[in-house]
The first five atom37 places (N, CA, C, CB, O) and aatype in JSON, in Angstrom:
{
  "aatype": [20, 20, 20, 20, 20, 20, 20, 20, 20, 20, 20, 20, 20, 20, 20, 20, 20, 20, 20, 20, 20, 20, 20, 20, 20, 20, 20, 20, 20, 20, 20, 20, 20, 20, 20, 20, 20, 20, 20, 20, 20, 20, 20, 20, 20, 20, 20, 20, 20, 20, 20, 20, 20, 20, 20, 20, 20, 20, 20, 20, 20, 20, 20, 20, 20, 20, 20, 20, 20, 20, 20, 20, 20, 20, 20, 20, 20, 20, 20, 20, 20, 20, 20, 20, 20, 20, 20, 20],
  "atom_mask": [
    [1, 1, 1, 1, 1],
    [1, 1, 1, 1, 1],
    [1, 1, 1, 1, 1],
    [1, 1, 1, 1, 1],
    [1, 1, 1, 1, 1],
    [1, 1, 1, 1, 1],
    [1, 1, 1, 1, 1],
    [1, 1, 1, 1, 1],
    [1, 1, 1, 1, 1],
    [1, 1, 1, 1, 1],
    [1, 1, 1, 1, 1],
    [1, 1, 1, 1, 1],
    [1, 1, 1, 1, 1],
    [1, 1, 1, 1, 1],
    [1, 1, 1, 1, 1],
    [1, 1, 1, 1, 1],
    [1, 1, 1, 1, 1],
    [1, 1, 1, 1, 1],
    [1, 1, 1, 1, 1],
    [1, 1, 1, 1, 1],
    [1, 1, 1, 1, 1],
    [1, 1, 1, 1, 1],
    [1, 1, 1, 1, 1],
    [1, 1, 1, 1, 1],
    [1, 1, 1, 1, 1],
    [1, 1, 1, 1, 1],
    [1, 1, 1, 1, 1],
    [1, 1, 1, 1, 1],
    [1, 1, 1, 1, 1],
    [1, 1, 1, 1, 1],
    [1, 1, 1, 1, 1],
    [1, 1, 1, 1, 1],
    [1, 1, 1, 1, 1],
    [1, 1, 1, 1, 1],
    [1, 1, 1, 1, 1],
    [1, 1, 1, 1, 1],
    [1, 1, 1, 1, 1],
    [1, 1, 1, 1, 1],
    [1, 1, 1, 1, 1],
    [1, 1, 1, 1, 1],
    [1, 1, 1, 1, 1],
    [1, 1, 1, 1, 1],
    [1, 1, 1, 1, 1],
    [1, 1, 1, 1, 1],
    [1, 1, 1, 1, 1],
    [1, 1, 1, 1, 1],
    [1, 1, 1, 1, 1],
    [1, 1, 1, 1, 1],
    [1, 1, 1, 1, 1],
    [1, 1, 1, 1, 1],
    [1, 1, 1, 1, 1],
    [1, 1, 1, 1, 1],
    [1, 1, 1, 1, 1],
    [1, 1, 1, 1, 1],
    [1, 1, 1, 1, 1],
    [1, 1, 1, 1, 1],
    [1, 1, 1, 1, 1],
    [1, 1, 1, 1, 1],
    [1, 1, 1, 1, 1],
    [1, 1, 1, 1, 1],
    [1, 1, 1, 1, 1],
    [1, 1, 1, 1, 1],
    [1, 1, 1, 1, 1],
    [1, 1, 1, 1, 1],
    [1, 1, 1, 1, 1],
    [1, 1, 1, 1, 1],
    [1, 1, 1, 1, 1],
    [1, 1, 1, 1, 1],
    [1, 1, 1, 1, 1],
    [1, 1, 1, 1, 1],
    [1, 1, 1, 1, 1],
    [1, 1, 1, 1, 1],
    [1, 1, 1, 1, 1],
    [1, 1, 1, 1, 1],
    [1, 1, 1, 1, 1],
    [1, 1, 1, 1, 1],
    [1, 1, 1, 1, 1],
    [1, 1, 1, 1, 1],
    [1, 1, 1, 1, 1],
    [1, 1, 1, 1, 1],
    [1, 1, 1, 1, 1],
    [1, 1, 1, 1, 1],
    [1, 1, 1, 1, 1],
    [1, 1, 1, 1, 1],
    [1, 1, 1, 1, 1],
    [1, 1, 1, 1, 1],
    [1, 1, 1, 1, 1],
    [1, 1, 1, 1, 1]
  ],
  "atom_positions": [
    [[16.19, -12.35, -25.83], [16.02, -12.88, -24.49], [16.42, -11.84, -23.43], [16.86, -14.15, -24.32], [15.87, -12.04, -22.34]],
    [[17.26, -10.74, -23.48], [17.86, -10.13, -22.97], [16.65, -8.86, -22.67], [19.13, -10.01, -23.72], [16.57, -8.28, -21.59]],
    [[15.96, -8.65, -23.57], [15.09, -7.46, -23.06], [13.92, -8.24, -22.63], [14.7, -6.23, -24.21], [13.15, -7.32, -22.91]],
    [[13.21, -9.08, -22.23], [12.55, -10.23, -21.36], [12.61, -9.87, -19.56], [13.53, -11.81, -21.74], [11.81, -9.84, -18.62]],
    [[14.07, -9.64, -19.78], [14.64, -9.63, -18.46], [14.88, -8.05, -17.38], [16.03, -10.3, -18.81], [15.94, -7.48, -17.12]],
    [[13.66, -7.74, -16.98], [13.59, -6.33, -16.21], [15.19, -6.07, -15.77], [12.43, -6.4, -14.67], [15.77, -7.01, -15.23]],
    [[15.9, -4.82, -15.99], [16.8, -3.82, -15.2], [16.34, -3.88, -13.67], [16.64, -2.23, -15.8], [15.31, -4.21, -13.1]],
    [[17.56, -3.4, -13.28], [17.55, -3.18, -11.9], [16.57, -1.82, -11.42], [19.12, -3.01, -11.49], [16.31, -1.73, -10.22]],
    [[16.18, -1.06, -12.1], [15.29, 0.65, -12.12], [14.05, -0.26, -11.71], [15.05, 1.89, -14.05], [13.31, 0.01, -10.76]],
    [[13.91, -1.53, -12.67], [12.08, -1.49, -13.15], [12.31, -2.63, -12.24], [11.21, -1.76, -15.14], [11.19, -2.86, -11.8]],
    [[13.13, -3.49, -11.71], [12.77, -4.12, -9.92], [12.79, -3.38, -9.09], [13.62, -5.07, -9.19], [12.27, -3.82, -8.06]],
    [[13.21, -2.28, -9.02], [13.2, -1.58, -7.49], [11.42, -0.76, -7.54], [14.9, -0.03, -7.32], [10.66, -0.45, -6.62]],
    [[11.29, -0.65, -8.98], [10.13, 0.61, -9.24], [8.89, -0.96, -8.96], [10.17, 1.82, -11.51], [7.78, -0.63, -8.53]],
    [[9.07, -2.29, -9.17], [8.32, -3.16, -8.77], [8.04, -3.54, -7.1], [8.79, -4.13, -9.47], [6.99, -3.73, -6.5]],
    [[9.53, -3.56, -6.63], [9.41, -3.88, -5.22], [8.1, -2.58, -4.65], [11.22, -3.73, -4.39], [7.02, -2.79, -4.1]],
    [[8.73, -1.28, -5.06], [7.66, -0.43, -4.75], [6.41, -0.25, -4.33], [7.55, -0.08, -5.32], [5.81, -0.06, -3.27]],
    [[6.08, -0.44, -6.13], [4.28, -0.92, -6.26], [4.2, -2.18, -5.33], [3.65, -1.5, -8.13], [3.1, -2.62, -5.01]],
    [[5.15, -2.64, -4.97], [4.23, -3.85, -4.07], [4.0, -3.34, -2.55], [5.17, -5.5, -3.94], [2.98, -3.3, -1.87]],
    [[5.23, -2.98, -2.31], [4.87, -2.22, -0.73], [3.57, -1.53, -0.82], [6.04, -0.94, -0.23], [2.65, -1.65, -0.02]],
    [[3.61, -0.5, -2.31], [2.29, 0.47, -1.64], [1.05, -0.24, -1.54], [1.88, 1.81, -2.55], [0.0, 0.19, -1.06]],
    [[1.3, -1.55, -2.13], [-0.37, -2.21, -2.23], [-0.63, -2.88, -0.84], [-0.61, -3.59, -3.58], [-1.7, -3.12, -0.28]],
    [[1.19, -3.2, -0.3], [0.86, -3.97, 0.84], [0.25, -2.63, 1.85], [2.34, -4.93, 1.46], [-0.34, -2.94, 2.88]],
    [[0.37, -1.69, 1.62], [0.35, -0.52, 2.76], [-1.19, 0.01, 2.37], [1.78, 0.87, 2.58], [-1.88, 0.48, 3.27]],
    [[-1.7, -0.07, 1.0], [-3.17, -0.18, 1.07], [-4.16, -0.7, 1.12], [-3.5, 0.05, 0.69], [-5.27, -0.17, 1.05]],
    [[-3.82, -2.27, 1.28], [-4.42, -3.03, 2.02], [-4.33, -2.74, 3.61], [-3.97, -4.2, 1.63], [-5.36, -2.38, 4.19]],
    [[-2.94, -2.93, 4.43], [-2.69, -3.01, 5.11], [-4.19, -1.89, 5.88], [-1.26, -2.96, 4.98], [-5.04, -2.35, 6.64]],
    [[-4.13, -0.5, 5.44], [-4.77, 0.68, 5.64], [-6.1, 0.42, 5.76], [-4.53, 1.59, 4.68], [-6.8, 0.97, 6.62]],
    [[-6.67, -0.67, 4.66], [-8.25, -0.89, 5.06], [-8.75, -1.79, 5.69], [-9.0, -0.98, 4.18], [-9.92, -1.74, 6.06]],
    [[-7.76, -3.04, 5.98], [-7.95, -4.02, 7.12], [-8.17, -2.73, 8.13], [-6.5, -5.23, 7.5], [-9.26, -2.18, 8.28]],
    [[-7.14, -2.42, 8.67], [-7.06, -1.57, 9.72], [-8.75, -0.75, 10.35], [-5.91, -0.46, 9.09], [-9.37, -0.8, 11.42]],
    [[-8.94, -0.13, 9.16], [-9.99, 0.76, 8.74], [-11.36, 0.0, 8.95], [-9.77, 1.2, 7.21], [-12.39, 0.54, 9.37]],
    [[-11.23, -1.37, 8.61], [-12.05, -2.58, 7.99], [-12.24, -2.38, 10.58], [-10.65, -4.69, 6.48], [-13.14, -2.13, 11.38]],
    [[-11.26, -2.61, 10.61], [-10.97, -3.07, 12.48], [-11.34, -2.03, 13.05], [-9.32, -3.39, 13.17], [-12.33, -2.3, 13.73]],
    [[-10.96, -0.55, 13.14], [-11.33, 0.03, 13.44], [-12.99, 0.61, 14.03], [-10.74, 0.2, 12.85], [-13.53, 0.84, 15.11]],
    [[-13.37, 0.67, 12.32], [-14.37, 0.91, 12.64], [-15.71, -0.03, 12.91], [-14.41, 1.63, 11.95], [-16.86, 0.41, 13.03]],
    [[-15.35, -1.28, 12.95], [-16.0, -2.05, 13.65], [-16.4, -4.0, 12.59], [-17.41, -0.87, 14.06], [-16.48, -5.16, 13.0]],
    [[-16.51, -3.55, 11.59], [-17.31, -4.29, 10.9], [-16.52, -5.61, 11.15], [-17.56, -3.8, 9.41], [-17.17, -6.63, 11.42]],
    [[-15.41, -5.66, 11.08], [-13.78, -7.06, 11.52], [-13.65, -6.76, 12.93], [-11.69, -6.72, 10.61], [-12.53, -7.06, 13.33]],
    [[-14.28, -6.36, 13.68], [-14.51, -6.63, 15.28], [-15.51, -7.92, 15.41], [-15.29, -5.17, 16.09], [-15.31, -8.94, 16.07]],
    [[-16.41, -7.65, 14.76], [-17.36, -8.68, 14.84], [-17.37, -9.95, 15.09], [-17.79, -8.73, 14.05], [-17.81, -10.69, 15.97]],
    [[-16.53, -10.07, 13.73], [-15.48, -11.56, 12.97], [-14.47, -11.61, 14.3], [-14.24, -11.1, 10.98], [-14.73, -12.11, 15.4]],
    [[-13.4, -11.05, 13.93], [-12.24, -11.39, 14.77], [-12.03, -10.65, 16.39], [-11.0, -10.98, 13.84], [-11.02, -10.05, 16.76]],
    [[-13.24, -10.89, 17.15], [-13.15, -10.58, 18.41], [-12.0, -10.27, 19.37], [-13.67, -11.36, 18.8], [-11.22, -11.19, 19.59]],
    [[-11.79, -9.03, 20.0], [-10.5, -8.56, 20.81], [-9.41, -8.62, 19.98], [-10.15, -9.4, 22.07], [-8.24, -8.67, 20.36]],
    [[-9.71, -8.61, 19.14], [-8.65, -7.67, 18.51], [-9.18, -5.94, 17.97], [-8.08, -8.6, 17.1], [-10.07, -5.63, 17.17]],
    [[-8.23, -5.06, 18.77], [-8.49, -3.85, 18.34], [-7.6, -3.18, 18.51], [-9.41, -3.32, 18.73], [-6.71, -3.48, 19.32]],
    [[-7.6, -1.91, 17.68], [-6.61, -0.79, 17.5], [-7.05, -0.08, 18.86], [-6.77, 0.22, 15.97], [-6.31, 0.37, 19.73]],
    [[-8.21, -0.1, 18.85], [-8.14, 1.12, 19.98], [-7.28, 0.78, 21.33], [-9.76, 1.47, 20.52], [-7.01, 1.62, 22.19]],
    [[-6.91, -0.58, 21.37], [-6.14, -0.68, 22.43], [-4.68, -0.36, 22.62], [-6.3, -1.72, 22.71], [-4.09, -0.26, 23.7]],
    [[-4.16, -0.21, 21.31], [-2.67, 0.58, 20.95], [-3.06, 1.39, 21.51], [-2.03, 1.0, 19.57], [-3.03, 1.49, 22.74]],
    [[-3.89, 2.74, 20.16], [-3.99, 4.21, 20.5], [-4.64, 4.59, 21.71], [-4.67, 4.9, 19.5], [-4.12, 5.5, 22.35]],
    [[-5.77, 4.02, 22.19], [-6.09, 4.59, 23.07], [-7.54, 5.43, 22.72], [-4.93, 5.26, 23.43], [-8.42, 5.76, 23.51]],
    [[-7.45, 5.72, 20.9], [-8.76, 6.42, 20.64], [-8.67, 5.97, 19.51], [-9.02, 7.94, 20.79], [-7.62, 5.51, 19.06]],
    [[-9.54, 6.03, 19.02], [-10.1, 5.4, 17.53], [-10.01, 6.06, 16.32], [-11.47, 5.15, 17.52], [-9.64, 5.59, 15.25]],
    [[-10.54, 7.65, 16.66], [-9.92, 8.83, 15.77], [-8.81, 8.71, 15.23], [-9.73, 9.96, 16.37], [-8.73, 8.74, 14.0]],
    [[-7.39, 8.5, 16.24], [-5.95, 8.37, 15.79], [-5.94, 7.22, 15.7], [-4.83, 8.85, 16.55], [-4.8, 7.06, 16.14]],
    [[-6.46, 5.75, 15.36], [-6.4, 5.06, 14.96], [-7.04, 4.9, 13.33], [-6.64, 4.54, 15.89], [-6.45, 4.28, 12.44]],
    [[-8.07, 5.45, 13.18], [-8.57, 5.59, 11.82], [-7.7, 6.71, 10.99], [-10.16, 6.0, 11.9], [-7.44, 6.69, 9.78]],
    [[-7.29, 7.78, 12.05], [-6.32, 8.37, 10.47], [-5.31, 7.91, 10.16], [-5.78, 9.7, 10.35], [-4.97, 8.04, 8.98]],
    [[-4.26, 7.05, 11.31], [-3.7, 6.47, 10.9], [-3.55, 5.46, 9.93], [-3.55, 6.42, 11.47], [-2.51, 5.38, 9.27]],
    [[-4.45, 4.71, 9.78], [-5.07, 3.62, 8.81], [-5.36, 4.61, 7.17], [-6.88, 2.89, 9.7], [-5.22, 4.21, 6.02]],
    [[-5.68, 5.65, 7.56], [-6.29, 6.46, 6.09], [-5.0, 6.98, 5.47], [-7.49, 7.96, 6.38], [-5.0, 7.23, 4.26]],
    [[-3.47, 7.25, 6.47], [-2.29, 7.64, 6.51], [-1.64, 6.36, 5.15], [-1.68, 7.61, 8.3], [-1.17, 6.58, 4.04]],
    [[-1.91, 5.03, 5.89], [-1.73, 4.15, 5.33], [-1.83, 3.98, 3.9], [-2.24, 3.57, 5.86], [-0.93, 3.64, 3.14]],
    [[-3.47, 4.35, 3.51], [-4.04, 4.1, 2.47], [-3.16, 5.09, 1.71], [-5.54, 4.2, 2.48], [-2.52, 4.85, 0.69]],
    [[-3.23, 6.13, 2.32], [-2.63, 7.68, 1.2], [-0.97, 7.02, 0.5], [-2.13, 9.75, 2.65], [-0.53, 6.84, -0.63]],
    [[-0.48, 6.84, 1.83], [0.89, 6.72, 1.39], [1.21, 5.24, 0.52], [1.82, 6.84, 2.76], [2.21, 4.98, -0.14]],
    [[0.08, 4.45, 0.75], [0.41, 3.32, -0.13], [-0.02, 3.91, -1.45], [-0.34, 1.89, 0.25], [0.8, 3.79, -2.36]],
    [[-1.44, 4.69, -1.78], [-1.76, 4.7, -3.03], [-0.53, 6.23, -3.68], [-3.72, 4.91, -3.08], [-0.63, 6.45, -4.88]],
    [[0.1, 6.8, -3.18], [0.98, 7.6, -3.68], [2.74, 6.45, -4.37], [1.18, 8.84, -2.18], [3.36, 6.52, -5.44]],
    [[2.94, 5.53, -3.07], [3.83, 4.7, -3.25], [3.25, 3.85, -5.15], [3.82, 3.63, -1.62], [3.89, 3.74, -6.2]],
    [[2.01, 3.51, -4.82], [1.6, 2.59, -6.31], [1.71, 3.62, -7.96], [-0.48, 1.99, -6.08], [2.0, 3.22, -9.08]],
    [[1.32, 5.11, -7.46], [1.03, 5.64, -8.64], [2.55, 6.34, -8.98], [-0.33, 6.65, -8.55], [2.75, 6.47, -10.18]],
    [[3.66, 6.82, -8.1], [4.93, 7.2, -8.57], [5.31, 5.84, -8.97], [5.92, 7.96, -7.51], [5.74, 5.87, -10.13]],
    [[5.32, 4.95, -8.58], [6.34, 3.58, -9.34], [5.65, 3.03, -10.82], [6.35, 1.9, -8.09], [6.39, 2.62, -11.71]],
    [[4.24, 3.08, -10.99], [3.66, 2.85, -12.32], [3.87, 3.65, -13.04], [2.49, 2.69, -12.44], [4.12, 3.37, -14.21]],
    [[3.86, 4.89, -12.61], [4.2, 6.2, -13.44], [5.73, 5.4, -14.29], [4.6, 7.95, -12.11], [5.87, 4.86, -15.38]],
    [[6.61, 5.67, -13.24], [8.02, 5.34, -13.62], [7.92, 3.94, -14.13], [9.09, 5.47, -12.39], [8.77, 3.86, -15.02]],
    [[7.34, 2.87, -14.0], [7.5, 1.65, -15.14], [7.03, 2.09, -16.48], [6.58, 0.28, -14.77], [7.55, 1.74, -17.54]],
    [[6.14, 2.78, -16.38], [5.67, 3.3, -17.58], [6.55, 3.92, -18.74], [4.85, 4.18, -17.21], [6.67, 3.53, -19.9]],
    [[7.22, 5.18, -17.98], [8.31, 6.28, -18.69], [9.32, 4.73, -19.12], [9.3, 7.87, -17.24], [9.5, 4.41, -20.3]],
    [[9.8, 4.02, -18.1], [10.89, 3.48, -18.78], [10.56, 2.04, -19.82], [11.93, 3.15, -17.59], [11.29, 1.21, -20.36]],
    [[9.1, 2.27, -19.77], [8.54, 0.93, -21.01], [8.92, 1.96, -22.38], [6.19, 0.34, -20.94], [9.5, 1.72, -23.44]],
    [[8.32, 3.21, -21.83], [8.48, 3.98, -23.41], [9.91, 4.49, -23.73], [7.46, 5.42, -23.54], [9.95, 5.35, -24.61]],
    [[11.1, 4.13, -23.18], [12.12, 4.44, -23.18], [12.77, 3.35, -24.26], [12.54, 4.55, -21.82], [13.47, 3.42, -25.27]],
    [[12.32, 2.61, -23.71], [12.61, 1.18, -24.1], [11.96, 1.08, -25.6], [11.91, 0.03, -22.95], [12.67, 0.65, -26.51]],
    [[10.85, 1.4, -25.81], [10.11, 1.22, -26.62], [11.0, 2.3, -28.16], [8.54, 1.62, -25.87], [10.77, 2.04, -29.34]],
    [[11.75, 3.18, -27.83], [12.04, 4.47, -28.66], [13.49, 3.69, -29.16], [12.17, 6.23, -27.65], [14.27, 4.26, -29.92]]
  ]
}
């Protein structure tokens, strides 16, 4: 019953992977708004009215995507190493 029950390493390496998914989603809504196609749908709402330009609004959004999909692949990496840790 005891190995059932994730360590404190493989919740934090979970909380992780979840941020980065929330941050690559987050990145293509954005992306999704930006560049127009969820303007359509959800009228006045826009980035360009933060930034001011759309350019620095779309890399920001692509900023998003990067750093979420880097956040997802170091924490799977590391659930991984410590499944096979476990596993030895």
């Amino acid at each position: 019953m005891k190995e059932k029950i994730p360590g404190k390493k493989e919740i934090a390496f979970m909380v992780i992977e979840g941020f980065g998914l929330f941050l690559t989603v987050t990145g293509m809504v954005g992306i999704g708004l930006v560049l127009g196609p969820l303007n359509h749908i959800i009228e006045g709402l826009e980035y360009t009215i933060v930034f001011d330009n759309t350019i620095s609004a779309f890399f920001l959004c692509i900023g998003f995507c990067v750093a979420g999909g880097i956040l997802d692949f170091v924490s799977k990496s590391a659930l991984k190493s410590i499944e096979k840790q476990k596993a030895l």
